[in-house]
N, C-alpha and C positions, 0 to 999 in steps of 0.2 A: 363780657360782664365778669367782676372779678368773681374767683370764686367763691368767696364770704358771703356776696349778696345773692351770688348764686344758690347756697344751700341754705340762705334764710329765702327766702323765695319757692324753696321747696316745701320746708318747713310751714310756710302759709298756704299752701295748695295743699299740705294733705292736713291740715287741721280744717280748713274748709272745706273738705270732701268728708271727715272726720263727721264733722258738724250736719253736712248737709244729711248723712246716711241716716245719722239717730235725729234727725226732724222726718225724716222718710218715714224710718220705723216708726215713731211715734202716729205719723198721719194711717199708716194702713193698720196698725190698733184703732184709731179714730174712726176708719171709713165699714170697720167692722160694724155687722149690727148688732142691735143690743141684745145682752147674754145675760138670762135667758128667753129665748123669746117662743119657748115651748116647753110643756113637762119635761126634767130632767127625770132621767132614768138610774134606777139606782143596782145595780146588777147583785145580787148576794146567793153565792153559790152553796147554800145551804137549803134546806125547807124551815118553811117559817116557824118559829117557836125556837131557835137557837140564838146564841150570841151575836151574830151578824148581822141575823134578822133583825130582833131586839133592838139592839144599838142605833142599824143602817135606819128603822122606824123613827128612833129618839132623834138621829139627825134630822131626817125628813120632816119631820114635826117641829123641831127649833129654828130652821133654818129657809124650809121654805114661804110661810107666811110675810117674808123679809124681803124676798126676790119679783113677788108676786106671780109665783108660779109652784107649780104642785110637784113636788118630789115622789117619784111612784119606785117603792119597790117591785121589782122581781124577782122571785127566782128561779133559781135555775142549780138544784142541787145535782150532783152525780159527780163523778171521779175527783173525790175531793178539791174539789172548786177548779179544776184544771178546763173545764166545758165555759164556766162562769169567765174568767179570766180571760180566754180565748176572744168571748164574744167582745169585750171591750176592750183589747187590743185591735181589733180588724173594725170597729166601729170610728165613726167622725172625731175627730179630735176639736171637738167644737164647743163641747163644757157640757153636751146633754147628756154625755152618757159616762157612768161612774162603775167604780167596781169597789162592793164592800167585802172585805176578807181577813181571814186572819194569817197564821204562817202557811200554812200546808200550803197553799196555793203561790204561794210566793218564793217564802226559801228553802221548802222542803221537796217538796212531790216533781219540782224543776230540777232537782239532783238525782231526783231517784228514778224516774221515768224520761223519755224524750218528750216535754213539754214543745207545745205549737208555738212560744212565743219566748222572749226572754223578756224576763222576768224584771229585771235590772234596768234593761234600756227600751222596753218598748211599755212599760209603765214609769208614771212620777206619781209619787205618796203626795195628798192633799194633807189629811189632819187624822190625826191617831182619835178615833171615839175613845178608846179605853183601853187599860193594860192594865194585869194582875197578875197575881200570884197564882202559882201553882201550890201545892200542898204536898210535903211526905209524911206518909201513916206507916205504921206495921200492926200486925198483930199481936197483941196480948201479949202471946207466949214468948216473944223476941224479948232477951234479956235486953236490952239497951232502953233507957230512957233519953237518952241524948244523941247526938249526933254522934258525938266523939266516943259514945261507946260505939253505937252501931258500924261506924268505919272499924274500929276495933276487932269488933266481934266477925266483919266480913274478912279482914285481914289473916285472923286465925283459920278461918274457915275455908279457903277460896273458890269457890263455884258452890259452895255449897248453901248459900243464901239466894231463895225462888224472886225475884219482882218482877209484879204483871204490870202489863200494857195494854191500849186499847189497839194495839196491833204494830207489824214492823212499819218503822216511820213515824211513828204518831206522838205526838207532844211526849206522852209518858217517856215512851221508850226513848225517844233523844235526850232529855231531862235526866233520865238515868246514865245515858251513856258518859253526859258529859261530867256532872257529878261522880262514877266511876274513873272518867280519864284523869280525874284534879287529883283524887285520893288513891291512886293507885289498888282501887281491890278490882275484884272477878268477882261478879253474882252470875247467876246462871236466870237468862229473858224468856219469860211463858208469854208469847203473846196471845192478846186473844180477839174476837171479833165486838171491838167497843167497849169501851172504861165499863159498861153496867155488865156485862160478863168476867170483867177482872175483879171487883171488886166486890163481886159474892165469893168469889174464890181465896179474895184475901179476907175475908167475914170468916171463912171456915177456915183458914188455914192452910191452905191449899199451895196459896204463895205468901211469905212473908210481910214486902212490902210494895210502895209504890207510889210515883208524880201522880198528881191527877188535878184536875180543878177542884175550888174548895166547894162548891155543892155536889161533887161526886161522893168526896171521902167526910165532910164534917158533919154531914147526921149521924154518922157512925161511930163519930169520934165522941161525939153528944150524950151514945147512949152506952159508951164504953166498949165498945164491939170492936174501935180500934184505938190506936194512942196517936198520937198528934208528935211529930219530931221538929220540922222545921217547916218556914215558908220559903219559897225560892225570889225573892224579889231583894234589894241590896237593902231596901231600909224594910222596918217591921211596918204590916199592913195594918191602917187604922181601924178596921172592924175586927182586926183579931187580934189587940196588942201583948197579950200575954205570948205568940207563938215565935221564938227564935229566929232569927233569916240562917239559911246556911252560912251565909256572908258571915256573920256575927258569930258564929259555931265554930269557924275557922278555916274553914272553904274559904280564899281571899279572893279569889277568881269567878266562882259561882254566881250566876244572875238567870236566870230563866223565865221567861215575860211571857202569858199569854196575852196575846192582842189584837186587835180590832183598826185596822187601816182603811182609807178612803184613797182610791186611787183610781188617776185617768189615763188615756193614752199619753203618750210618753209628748205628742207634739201639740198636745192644749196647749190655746197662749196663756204667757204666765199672768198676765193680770187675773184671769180668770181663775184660776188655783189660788193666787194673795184673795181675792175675794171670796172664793167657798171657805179657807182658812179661817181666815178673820171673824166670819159667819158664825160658824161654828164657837172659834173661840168665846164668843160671845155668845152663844145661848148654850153654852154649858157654864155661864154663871149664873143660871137660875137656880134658884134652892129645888124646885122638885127635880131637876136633871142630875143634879148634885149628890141629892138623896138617890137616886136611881142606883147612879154609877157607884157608888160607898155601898147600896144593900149589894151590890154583884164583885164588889173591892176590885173593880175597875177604874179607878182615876187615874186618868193617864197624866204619870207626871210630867215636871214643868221640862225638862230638856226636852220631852219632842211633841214642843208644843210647835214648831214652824217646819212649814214644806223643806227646805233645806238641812234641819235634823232630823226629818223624818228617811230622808234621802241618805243621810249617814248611816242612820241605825240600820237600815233595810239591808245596806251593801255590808255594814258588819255583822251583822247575823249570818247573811248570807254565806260570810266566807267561814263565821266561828261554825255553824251548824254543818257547813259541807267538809267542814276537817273532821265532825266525830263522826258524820257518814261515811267518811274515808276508813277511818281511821278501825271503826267499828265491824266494819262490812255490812255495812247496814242494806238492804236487800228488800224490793215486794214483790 
């Protein structure tokens, strides 16, 4: 056979093996059964009454009357979601069982401890519930009204400016460190056990200033007890449009996102992820879902609205947050 018809002959043998593979694949998606065909499990490694919970409820309420089956949370609070995470890694990759979380469990507390699982490849991100802002306050007595004083003022200073945290590792303290590594100053970190023990402390003066979510710090700020400096999110947050981003202050790097992820084991078929997405997507265009996520300045914006930028963002965080744990000596 010459060789010309020879390697077109080949050419038709593997587009037809090509071909026959992805009719394959398509038939054992086909020969699956239908999903869901039992309560999905919704894991949130918190106790109920936080952000996780909250949210993991708001999904299970939009989303399950849809599937015809009941969305049950759990949880499962203790070692800042590392138990929670655990369990739905080693569970069926069958679309029953979910894990709702925010950072610590994902691209924090996996750097800083020997996690049972990786983080990265033995979960895939479904759909972000929600993402906000964090908040920096100081007290009163801090000459700075702005940002670009308070860098200023720490500049002169160095170590000698206190900001609390709800302990090492914890949203505050990262959020500080990285904010510190952009602007080059030294503050000196009082951690403590939970934002509501740091932020009496920054009420008396105790420590200066501090990240924190904004119902930790903005009753305070309400009643003048503390000042309001920036928010941490790239564009300014719509229930607080008067409050600066660091972004905008002149931080061009600065971004720091509290948020609220929906994630399965890593080998769920992906149909079943495009459809809890989609799900979602669509019952957070209800106006009372709407209203929820704006009273908690939660709305997760449009870039990670899809399972694939949610997959992005996860692995950049991962590696932005494990350079200022590096970097910091960040330690629990």
């Amino acid at each position: 056979m010459p060789q010309s018809r020879l390697l077109e002959r080949r050419r038709l043998l593997a587009s037809g093996a090509a071909l026959g593979l992805s009719g394959r694949s398509h038939g054992v998606w086909a020969q699956q059964p239908a999903w869901p065909s039992r309560p999905v499990k919704m894991v949130v490694g918190s106790p109920p009454g936080g952000p996780s919970d909250f949210l993991g409820r708001m999904m299970a309420d939009g989303v399950g009357p849809g599937f015809g089956q009941a969305f049950v949370i759990e949880n499962k609070p203790g070692a800042s979601g590392v138990p929670a995470a655990e369990s739905v890694v080693r569970a069926p990759a069958d679309g029953h069982t979910l894990l709702v979380t925010g950072p610590a469990s994902i691209v924090v507390n996996p750097q800083l401890i020997k996690a049972p699982y990786d983080p990265i490849n033995d979960l895939t991100p479904v759909c972000c519930l929600g993402a906000g802002a964090f908040v920096l306050a100081v007290h009163p007595s801090v000459p700075a009204n702005t940002l670009q004083e308070l860098i200023a003022l720490a500049k002169s200073k160095p170590g000698a400016l206190n900001y609390g945290s709800g302990g090492n590792g914890s949203s505050g303290h990262l959020a500080t460190e990285l904010f510190s590594s952009l602007t080059g100053i030294r503050m000196t970190h009082v951690p403590y056990k939970g934002d509501g023990q740091a932020v009496g402390d920054l009420i008396s003066g105790q420590v200066q200033l501090m990240f924190s979510a904004p119902n930790v710090l903005l009753p305070h700020v309400k009643t003048g007890k503390l000042r309001l400096i920036a928010v941490t999110t790239r564009e300014r947050v719509a229930s607080l449009p008067d409050a600066p981003t660091v972004h905008e202050q002149g931080v061009k790097d600065f971004e720091y996102l509290g948020w609220i992820i929906v994630f399965a084991p890593a080998a769920t078929p992906r149909p079943i992820i495009e459809q809890l997405s989609a799900a979602w997507a669509r019952a957070k265009t209800a106006q009372a879902v709407r209203d929820r996520l704006h009273s908690l300045a939660m709305s997760p914006p449009d870039r990670l609205s899809t399972p694939a930028a949610l997959a992005d963002f996860v692995k950049t965080e991962y590696a932005r947050l494990g350079k200022v744990i590096k970097d910091a000596n960040v330690t629990v």
